[in-house]
C-alpha positions as CSV (number, residue, x, y, z in Angstrom):
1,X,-62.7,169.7,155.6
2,X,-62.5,170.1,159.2
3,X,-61.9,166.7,160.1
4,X,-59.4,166.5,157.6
5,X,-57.4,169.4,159.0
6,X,-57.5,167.9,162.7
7,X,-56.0,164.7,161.5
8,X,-53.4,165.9,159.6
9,X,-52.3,168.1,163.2
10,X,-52.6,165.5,165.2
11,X,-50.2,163.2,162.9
12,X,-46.9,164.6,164.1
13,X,-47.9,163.6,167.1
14,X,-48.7,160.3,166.8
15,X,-45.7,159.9,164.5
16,X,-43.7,161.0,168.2
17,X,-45.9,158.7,170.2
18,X,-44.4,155.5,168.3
19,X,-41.7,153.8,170.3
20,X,-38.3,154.4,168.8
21,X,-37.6,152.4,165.5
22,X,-41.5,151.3,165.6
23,X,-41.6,153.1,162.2
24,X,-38.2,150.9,160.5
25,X,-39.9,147.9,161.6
26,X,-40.9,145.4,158.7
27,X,-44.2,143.6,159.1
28,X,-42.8,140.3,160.0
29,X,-45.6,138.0,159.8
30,X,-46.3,135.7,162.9
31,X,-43.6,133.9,164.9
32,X,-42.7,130.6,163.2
33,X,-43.1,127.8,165.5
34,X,-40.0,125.8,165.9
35,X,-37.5,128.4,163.8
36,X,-34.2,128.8,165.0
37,X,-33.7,132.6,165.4
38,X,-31.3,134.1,162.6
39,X,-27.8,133.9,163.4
40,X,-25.9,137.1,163.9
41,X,-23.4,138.2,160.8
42,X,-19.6,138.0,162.4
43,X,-18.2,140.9,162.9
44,X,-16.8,142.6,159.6
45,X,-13.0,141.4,159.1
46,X,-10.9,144.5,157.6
47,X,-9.5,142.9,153.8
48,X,-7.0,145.1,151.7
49,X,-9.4,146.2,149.9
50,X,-11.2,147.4,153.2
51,X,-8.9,148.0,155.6
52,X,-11.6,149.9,157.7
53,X,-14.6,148.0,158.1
54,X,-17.2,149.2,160.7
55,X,-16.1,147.7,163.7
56,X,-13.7,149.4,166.5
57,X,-10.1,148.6,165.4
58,X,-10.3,145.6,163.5
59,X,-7.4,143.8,163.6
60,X,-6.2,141.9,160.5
61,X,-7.2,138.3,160.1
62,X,-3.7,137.3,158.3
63,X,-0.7,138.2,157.7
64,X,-1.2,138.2,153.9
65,X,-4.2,140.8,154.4
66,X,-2.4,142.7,156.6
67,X,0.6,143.0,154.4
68,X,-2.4,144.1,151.5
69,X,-3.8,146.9,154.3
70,X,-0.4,148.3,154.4
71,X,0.0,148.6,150.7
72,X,-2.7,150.4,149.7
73,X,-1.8,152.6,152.5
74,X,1.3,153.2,151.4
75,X,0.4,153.8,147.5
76,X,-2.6,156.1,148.6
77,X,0.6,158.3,150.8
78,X,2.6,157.6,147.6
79,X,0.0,159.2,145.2
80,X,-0.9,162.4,148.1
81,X,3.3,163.3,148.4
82,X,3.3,164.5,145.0
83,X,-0.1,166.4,145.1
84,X,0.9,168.2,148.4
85,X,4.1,169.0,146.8
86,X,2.7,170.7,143.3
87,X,0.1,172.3,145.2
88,X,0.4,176.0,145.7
89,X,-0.7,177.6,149.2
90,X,-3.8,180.0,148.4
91,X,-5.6,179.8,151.7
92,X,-5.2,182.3,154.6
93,X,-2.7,182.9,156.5
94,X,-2.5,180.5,159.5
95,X,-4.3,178.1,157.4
96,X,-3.9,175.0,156.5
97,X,-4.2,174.1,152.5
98,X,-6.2,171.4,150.7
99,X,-3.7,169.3,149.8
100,X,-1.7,169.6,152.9
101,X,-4.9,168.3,155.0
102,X,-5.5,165.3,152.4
103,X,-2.0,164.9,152.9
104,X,-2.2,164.8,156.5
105,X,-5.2,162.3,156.4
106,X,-3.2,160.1,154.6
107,X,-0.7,159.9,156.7
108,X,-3.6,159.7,159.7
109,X,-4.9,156.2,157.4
110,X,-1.6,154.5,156.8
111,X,-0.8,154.8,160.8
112,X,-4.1,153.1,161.5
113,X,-3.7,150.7,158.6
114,X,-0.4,149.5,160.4
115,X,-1.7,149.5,164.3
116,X,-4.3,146.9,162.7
117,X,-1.3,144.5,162.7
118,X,-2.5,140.2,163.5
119,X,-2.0,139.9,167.0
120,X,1.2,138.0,167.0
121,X,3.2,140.6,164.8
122,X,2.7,142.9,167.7
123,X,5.4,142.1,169.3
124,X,8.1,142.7,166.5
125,X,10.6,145.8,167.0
126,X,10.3,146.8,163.2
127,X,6.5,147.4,164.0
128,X,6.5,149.2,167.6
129,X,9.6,151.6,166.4
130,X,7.3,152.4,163.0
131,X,4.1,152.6,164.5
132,X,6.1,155.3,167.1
133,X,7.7,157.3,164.4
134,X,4.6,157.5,162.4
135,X,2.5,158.6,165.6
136,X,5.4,161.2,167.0
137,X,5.6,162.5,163.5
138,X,2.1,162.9,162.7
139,X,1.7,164.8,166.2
140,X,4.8,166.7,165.6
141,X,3.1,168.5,162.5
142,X,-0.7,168.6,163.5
143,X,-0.2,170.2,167.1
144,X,2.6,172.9,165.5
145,X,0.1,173.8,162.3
146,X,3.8,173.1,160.2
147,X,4.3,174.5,156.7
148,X,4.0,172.5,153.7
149,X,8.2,171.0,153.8
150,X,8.0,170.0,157.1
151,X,4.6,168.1,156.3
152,X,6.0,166.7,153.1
153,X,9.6,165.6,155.4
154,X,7.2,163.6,157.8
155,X,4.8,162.0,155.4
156,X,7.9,160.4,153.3
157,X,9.1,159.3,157.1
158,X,5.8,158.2,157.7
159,X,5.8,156.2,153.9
160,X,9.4,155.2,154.8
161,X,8.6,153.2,158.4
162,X,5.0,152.0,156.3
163,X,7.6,150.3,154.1
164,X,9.5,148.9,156.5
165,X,6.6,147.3,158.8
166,X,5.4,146.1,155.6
167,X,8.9,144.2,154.2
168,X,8.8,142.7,157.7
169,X,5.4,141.7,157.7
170,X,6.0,140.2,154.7
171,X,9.2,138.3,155.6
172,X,7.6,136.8,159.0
């Protein structure tokens, strides 16, 4: 019984004496002779249906994927405008409601969806004047803690320059 008792204590400490990820290792087997090692997966591409994969901004692949990023951007902002608008403000005062911030995160998503532009549409005036408006109005309403009709004025801006990157994103 005693022995038992001793092991058990001294297992947390053991467990800590393992190097770090000893314990997520897999037993492999032995080496292979001759095996080419496995080739690293690319880096995860952002697809419409995706448009934030794990990877620091991904940049669209395509024009045609990017113009699918901004879409669902803009119908998620679409479907939050109308939510934000029915909702009724029953936090504290100084607070910020539950539709408002789902709102705002929208808004947050369909500016990044649009700076993940394909490298060579970078350069077109529709998308540095909507990326700016987007950004300025997003900052104008998150550092002033604005009311609900102020946050519902920018994020139909913010839905209108979306729409207007994405027409010319289309067209090039």
């Amino acid at each position: 019984m005693r022995a038992r008792s001793l092991l058990l204590a001294t297992l947390p400490a053991l467990c800590l004496a393992l190097p770090p990820g000893a314990e997520a290792q897999p037993n492999q087997g032995p080496p292979v002779p001759n095996q080419a090692p496995a080739a690293e997966a690319p880096p995860n591409q952002p697809t419409a249906a995706n448009p934030t994969p794990m990877t620091p901004t991904p940049r669209a692949p395509d024009m045609q994927t990017y113009v699918g990023m901004l879409q669902k951007a803009a119908d998620d902002l679409r479907r939050e405008i109308p939510r934000a608008e029915s909702s009724a403000r029953t936090t504290q005062a100084g607070a910020t409601s539950p539709a408002l911030q789902q709102l705002m995160h929208a808004m947050q998503e369909a500016r990044s969806a649009a700076e993940r532009a394909p490298t060579g549409f970078t350069d077109n005036s529709v998308f540095k004047d909507g990326v700016r408006e987007m950004r300025e109005r997003y900052t104008d309403i998150t550092s002033r803690q604005e009311e609900q009709p102020r946050a519902l004025e920018a994020a139909r801006a913010t839905l209108g320059a979306l729409e207007r990157i994405r027409q010319a994103a289309a067209s090039s």
